[in-house]
C-alpha positions as a Markdown table, in Angstrom:
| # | Residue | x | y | z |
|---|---|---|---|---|
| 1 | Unk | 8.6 | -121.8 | -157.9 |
| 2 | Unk | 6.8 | -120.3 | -160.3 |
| 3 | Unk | 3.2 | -118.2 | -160.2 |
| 4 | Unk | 1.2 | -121.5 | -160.9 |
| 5 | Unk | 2.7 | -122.8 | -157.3 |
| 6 | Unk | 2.4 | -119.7 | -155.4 |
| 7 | Unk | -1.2 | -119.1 | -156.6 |
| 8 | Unk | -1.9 | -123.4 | -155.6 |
| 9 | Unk | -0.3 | -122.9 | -152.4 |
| 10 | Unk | -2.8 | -119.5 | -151.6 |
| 11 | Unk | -5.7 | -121.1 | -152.7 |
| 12 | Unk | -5.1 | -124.6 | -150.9 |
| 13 | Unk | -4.5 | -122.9 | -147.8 |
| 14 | Unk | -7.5 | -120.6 | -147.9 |
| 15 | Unk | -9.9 | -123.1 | -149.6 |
| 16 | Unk | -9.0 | -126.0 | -147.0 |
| 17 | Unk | -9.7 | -123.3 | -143.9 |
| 18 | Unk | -12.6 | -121.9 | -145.5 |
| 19 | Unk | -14.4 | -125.5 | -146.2 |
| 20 | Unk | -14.0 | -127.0 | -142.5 |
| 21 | Unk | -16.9 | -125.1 | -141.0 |
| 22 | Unk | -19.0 | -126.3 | -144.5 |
| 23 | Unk | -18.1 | -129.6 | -144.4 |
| 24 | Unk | -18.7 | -129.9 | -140.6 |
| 25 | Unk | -21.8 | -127.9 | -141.2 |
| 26 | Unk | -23.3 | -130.0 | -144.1 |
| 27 | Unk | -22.3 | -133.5 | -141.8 |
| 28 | Unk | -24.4 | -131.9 | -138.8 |
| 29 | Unk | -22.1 | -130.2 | -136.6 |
| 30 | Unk | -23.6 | -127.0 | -136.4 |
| 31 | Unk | -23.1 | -123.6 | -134.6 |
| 32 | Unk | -26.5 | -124.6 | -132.0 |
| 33 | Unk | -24.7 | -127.9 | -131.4 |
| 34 | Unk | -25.4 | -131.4 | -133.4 |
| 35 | Unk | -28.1 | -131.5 | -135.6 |
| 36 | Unk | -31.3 | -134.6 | -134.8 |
| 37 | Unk | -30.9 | -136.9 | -137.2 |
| 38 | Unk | -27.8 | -136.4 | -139.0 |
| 39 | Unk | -24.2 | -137.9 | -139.7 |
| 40 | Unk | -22.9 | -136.3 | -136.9 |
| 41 | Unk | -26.0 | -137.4 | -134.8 |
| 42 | Unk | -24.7 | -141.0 | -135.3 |
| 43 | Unk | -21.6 | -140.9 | -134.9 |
| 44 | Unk | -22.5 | -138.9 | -131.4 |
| 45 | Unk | -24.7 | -142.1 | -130.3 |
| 46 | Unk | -22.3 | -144.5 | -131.5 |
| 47 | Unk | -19.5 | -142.7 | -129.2 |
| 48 | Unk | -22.5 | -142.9 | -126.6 |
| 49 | Unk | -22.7 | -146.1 | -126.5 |
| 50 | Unk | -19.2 | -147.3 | -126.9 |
| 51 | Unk | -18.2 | -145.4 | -123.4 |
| 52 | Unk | -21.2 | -146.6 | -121.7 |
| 53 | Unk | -23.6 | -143.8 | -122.2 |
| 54 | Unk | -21.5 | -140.2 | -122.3 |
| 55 | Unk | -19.3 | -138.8 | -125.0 |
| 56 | Unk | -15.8 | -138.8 | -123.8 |
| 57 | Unk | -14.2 | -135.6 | -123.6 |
| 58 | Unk | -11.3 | -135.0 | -126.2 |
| 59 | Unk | -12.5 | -137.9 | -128.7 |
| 60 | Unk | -13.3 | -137.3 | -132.1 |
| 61 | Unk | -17.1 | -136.4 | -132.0 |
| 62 | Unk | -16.1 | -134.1 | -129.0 |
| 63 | Unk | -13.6 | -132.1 | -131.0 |
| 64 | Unk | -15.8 | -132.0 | -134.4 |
| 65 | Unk | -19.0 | -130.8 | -131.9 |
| 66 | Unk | -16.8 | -127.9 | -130.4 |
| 67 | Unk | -15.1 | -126.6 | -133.7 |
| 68 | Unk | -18.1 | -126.6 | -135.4 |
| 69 | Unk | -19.8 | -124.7 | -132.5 |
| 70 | Unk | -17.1 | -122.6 | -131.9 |
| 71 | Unk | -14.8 | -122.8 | -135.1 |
| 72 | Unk | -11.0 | -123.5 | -135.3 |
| 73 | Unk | -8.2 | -122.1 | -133.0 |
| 74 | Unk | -5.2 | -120.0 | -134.5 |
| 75 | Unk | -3.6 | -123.0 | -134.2 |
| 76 | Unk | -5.8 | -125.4 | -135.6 |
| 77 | Unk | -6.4 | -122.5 | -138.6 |
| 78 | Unk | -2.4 | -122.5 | -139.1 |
| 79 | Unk | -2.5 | -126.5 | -139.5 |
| 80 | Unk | -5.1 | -126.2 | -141.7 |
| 81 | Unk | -4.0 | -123.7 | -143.7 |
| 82 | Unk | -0.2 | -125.8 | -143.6 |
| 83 | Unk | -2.0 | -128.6 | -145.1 |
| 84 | Unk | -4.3 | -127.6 | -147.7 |
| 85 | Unk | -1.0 | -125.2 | -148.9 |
| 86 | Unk | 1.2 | -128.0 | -149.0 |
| 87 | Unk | -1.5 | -130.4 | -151.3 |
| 88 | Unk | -1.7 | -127.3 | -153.1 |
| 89 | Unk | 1.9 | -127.1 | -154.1 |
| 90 | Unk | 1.9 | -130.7 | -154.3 |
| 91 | Unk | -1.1 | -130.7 | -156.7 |
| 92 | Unk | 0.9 | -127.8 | -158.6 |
| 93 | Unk | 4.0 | -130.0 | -159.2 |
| 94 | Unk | 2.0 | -132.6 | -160.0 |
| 95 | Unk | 0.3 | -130.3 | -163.1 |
């Protein structure tokens, strides 16, 4: 592997960990909770409606709602991190 794969695989890694908060920030999933109005307010009252009035816990809008209040786990960082590194190397083979 040469320095164009290491430095794809660094920057994938970081880059993917450091846009979840933005991207679940710019959709409405916010740090106060979800934002009136927005993406994430939709897809809260479409899950509110399809379970007969709650959010159920552990679905998607449930999970988005608490990382973007609380940010990700280790864990969930070193998945995140595993993925964007490996489209970075895959993006770097691919160049």
């Amino acid at each position: 592997m040469g320095l164009l794969t290491y430095a794809a695989v660094a920057a994938g890694a970081a880059g993917s960990v450091a846009a979840v908060p933005l991207v679940l920030g710019a959709v409405g999933f916010g740090s106060a909770g979800i934002l009136a109005g927005s993406v994430a307010a939709k897809m809260m009252s479409a899950a509110a409606i399809a379970n007969g009035g709650g959010v159920a816990a552990g679905s998607t809008v449930a999970v988005l709602q608490s990382v973007g209040m609380a940010g990700l786990s280790g864990s969930a960082t070193a998945a995140v991190g595993s993925v964007g590194g490996t489209l970075g190397a895959i993006i770097a083979a691919i160049v």
